[in-house]
C-alpha positions as CSV (number, residue, x, y, z in Angstrom):
1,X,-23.9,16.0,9.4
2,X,-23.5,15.5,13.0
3,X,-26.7,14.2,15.1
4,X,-27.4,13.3,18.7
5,X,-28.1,9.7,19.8
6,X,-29.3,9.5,23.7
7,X,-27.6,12.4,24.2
8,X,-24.5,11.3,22.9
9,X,-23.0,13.2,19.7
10,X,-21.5,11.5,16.6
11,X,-20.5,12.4,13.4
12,X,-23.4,11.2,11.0
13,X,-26.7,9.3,11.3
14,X,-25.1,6.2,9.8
15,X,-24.4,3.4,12.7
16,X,-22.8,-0.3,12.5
17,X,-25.6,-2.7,12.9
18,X,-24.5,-5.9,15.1
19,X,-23.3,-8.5,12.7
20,X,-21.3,-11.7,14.1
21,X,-17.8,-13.2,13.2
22,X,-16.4,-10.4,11.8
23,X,-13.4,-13.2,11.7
24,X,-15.1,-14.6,9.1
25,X,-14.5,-11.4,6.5
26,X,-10.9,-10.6,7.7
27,X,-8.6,-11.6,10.6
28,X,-8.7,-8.6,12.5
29,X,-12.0,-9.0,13.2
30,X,-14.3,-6.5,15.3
31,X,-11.1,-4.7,16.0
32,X,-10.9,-3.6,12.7
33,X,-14.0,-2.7,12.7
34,X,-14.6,-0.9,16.1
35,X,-11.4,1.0,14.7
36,X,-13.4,2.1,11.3
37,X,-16.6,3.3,13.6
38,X,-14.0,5.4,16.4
39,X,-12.4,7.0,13.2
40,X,-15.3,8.2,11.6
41,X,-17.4,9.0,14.9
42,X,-20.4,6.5,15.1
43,X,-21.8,3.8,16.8
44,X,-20.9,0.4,17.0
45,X,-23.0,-2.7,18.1
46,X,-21.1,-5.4,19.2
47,X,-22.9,-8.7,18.3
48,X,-23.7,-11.1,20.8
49,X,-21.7,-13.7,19.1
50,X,-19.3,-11.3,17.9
51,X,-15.2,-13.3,17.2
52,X,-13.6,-10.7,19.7
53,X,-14.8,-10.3,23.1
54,X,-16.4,-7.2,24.8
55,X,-12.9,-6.9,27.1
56,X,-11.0,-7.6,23.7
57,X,-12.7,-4.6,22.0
58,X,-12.3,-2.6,25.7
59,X,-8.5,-3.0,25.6
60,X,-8.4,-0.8,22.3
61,X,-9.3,2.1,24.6
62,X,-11.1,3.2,21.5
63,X,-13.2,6.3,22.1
64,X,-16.1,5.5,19.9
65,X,-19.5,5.0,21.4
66,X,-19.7,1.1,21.7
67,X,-23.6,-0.6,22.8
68,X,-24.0,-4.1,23.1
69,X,-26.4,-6.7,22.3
70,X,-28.3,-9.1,24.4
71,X,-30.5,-11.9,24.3
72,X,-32.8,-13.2,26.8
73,X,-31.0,-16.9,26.9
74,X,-32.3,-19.6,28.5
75,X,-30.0,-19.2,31.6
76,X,-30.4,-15.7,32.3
77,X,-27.6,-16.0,34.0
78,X,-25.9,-15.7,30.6
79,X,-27.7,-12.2,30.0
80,X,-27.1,-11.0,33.0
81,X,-23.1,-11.5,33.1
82,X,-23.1,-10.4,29.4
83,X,-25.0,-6.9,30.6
84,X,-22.3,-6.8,33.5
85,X,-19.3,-7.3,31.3
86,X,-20.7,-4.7,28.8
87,X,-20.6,-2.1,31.8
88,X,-17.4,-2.6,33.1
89,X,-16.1,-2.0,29.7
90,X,-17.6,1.2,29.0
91,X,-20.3,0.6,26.5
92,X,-23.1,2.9,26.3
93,X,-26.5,0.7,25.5
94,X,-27.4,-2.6,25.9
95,X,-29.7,-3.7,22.8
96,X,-31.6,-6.5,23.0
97,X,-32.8,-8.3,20.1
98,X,-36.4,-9.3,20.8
99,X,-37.3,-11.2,17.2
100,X,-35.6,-14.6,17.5
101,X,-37.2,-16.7,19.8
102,X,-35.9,-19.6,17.4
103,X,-33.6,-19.7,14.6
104,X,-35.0,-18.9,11.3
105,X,-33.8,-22.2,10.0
106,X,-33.5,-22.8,6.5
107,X,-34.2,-26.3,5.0
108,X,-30.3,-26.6,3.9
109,X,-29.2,-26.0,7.7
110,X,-31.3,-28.8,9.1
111,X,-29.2,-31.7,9.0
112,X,-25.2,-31.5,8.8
113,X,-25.4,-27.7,9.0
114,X,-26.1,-27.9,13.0
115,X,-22.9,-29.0,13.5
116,X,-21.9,-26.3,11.3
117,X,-23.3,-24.0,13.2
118,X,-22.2,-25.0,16.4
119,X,-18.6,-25.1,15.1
120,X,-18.5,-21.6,14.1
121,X,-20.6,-20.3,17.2
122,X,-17.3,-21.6,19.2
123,X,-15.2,-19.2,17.2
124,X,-17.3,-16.3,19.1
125,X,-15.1,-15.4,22.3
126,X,-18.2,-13.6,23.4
127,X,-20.0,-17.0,23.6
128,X,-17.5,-19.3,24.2
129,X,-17.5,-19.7,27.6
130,X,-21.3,-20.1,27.7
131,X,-21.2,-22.9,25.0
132,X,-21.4,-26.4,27.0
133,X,-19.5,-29.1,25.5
134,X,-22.2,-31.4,25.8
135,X,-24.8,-28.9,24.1
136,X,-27.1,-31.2,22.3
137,X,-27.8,-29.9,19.0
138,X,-31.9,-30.7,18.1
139,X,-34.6,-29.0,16.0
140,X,-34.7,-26.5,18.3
141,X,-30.8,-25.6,18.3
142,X,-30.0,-22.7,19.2
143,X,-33.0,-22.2,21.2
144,X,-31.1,-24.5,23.8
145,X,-28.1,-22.2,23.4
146,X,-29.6,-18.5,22.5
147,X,-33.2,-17.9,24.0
148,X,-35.9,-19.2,26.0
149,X,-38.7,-21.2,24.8
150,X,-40.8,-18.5,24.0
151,X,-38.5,-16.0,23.5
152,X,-38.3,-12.7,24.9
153,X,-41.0,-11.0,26.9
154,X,-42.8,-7.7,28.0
155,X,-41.6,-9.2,31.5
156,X,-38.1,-9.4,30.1
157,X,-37.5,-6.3,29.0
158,X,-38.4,-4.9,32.4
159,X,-35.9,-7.8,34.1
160,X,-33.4,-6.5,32.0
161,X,-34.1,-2.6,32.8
162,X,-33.4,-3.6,36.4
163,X,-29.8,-5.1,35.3
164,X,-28.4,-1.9,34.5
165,X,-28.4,1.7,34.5
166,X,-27.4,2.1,30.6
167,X,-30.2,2.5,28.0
168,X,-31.7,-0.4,26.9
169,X,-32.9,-0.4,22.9
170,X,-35.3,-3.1,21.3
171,X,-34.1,-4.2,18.3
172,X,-36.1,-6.1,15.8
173,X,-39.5,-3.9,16.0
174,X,-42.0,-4.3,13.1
175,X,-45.2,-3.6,14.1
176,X,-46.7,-0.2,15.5
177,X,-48.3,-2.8,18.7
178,X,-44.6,-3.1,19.6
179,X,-43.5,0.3,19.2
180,X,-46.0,0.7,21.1
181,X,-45.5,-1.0,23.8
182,X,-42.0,-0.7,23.7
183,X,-42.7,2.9,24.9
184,X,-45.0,2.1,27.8
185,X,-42.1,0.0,28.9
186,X,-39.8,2.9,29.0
187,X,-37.0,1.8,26.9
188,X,-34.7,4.7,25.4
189,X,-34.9,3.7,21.9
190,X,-35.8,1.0,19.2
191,X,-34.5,0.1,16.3
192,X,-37.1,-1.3,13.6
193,X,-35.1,-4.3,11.6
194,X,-36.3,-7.2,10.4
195,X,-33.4,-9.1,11.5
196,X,-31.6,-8.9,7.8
197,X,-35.1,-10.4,6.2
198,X,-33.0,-13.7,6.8
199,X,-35.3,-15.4,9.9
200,X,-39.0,-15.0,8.7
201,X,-39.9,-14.8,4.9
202,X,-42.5,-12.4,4.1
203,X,-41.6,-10.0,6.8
204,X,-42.4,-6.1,5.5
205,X,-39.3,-3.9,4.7
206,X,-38.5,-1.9,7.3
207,X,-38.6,1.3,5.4
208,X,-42.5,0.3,4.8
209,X,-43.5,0.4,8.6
210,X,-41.0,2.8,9.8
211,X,-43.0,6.0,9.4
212,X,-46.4,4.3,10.8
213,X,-43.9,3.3,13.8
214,X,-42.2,7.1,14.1
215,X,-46.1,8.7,14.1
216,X,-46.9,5.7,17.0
217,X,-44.5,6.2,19.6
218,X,-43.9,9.9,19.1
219,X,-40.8,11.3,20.6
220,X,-41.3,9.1,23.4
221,X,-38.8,7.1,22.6
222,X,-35.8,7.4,19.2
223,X,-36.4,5.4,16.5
224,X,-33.9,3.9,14.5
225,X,-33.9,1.4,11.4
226,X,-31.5,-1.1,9.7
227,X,-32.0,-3.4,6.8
228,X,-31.5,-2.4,3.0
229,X,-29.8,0.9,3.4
230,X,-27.1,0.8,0.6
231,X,-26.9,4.5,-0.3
232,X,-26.8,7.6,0.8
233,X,-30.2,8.6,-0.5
234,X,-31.5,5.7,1.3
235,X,-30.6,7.3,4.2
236,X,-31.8,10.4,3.4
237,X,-35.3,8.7,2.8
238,X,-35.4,6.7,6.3
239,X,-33.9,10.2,8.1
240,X,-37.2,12.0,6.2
241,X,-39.6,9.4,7.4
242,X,-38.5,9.6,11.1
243,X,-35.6,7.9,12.2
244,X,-32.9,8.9,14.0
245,X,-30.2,7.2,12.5
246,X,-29.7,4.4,10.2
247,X,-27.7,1.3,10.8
248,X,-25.8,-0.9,8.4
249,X,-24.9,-4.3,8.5
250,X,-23.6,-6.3,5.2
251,X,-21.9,-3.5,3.8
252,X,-19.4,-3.1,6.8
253,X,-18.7,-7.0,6.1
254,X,-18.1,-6.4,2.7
255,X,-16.1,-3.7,3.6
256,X,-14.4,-5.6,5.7
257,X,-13.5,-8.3,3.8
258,X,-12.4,-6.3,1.2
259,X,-9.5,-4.1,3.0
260,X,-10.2,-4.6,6.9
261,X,-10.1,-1.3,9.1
262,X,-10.0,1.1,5.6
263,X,-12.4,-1.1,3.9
264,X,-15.0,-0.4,7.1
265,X,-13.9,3.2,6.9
266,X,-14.6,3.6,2.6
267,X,-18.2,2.2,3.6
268,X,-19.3,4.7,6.2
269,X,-17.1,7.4,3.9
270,X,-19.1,6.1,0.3
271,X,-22.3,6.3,2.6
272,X,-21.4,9.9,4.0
273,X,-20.3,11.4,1.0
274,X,-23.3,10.1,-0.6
275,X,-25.9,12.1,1.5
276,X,-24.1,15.3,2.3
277,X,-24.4,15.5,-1.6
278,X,-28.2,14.4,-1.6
279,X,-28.9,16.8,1.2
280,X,-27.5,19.8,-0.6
281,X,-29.2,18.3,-3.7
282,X,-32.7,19.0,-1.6
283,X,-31.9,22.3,0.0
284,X,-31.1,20.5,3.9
285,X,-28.0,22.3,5.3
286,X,-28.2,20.7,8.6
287,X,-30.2,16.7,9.2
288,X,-32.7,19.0,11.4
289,X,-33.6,20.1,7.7
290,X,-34.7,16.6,6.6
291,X,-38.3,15.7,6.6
292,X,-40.7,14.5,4.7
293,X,-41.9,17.3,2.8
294,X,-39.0,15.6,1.0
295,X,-40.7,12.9,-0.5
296,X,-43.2,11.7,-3.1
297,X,-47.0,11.1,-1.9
298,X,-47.4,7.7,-2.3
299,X,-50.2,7.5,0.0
300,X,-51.6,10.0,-2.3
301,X,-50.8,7.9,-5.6
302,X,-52.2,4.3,-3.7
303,X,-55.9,6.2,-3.8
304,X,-55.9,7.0,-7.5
């Protein structure tokens, strides 16, 4: 069951996707969580906008593998110190989300919900201190607040490589032109998410690119997918058609909400559980076993 990521062992393909406000679901927040992910050996990825701070989650003195996530905001200055801060407290990646160049607005937030918005974004002691108190809240918020006008480029992600010395992983990759390109930019990894299908309607599941994407990029770079994973055969499915890993981002929340620390911990368990027993179930001792001899045609079926 256990897997390498960037060189880095762990105890199963199934990661923590970054999710913000964890204080929103229980009062322990990310601790709880970062807890969960150090106690069954995986990765965590601390949102942006996350309740606890990186240096919170760095005074646990967990020894789970912890990466971060960035965004290319409009004062760079804000990336960069958020990149710095991630160092000093031991994280492993820096991930930067590269599919919300605005907020994927929906028509119920566009009046009072700004406020609303705003008002919980000051609950996030990773953002906090970047929030100004006179942040004018338009059509564009949280543009103002999150990213630049135009969002993250090709230039940016080779800014950011000359910020640090970690990996750096693009997350929100949909399209084998990205993948692509991601790899000619010499990033360690990407992670193909549709950002929780909650920003752009229409947007293609991720399971439905992710093997074109994994045949694209080679082993140039790992590959890695979120969105919809639920059980353990749906892991078992993304593992077959190329990813790395899988990560998961409303069922920790649920989990969390339901029992804190052990409700995080039942999740990845449930998960775990779930595809050791539909490994053996298709003859893979080891996830080296997995691939996609495993699954039905369909390409096959789609010509009939």
């Amino acid at each position: 069951m256990v897997t390498d990521i960037l060189g880095q062992r762990i105890g199963m393909p199934i990661c923590i996707s970054p999710t913000a406000l964890h204080n929103l679901a229980h009062p322990e927040a990310e601790i709880a969580t970062c807890k969960a992910a150090a106690e069954m050996n995986t990765i965590l990825i601390m949102s942006a906008a996350s309740s606890k701070s990186i240096e919170d989650i760095a005074a646990l003195r967990q020894t789970s593998i912890k990466w971060q996530l960035v965004y290319t905001w409009r004062d760079r200055g804000v990336t960069k110190d958020m990149i710095r801060r991630a160092e000093k407290a031991g994280f492993k990646a820096i991930v930067l989300s590269v599919d919300l160049p605005v907020l994927g607005v929906k028509r119920r937030l566009l009046k009072d919900g700004r406020q609303t918005i705003l008002r919980t974004l000051q609950q996030s002691r990773n953002l906090y201190k970047y929030i100004g108190k006179d942040l004018q809240i338009g059509e564009g918020f949280p543009a103002e607040l999150m990213t630049s006008s135009a969002g993250s480029t090709w230039e940016d992600i080779t800014w950011i490589k000359t910020m640090t010395t970690l990996p750096v992983i693009l997350k929100g990759i949909v399209t084998v032109e990205d993948a692509v390109l991601a790899a000619e930019h010499n990033v360690q990894g990407i992670i193909v998410s549709n950002h929780g299908g909650r920003q752009l309607d229409g947007v293609p599941a991720t399971i439905d690119v992710l093997s074109d994407i994994v045949d694209a990029v080679g082993d140039k770079l790992e590959v890695y997918v979120d969105g919809g994973i639920r059980t353990g055969t749906d892991v078992l499915k993304a593992l077959a058609l190329g990813a790395r890993a899988v990560f998961i981002g409303r069922p920790v929340l649920y989990g969390l909400a339901c029992d804190g620390e052990e409700g995080v911990k039942s999740v990845l368990q449930i998960l775990r559980d779930e595809l050791r027993r539909a490994m053996a179930l298709t003859g893979c001792s080891r996830i080296s076993d997995i691939s996609r001899d495993l699954l039905s045609q369909r390409d096959r079926w789609s010509k009939l």
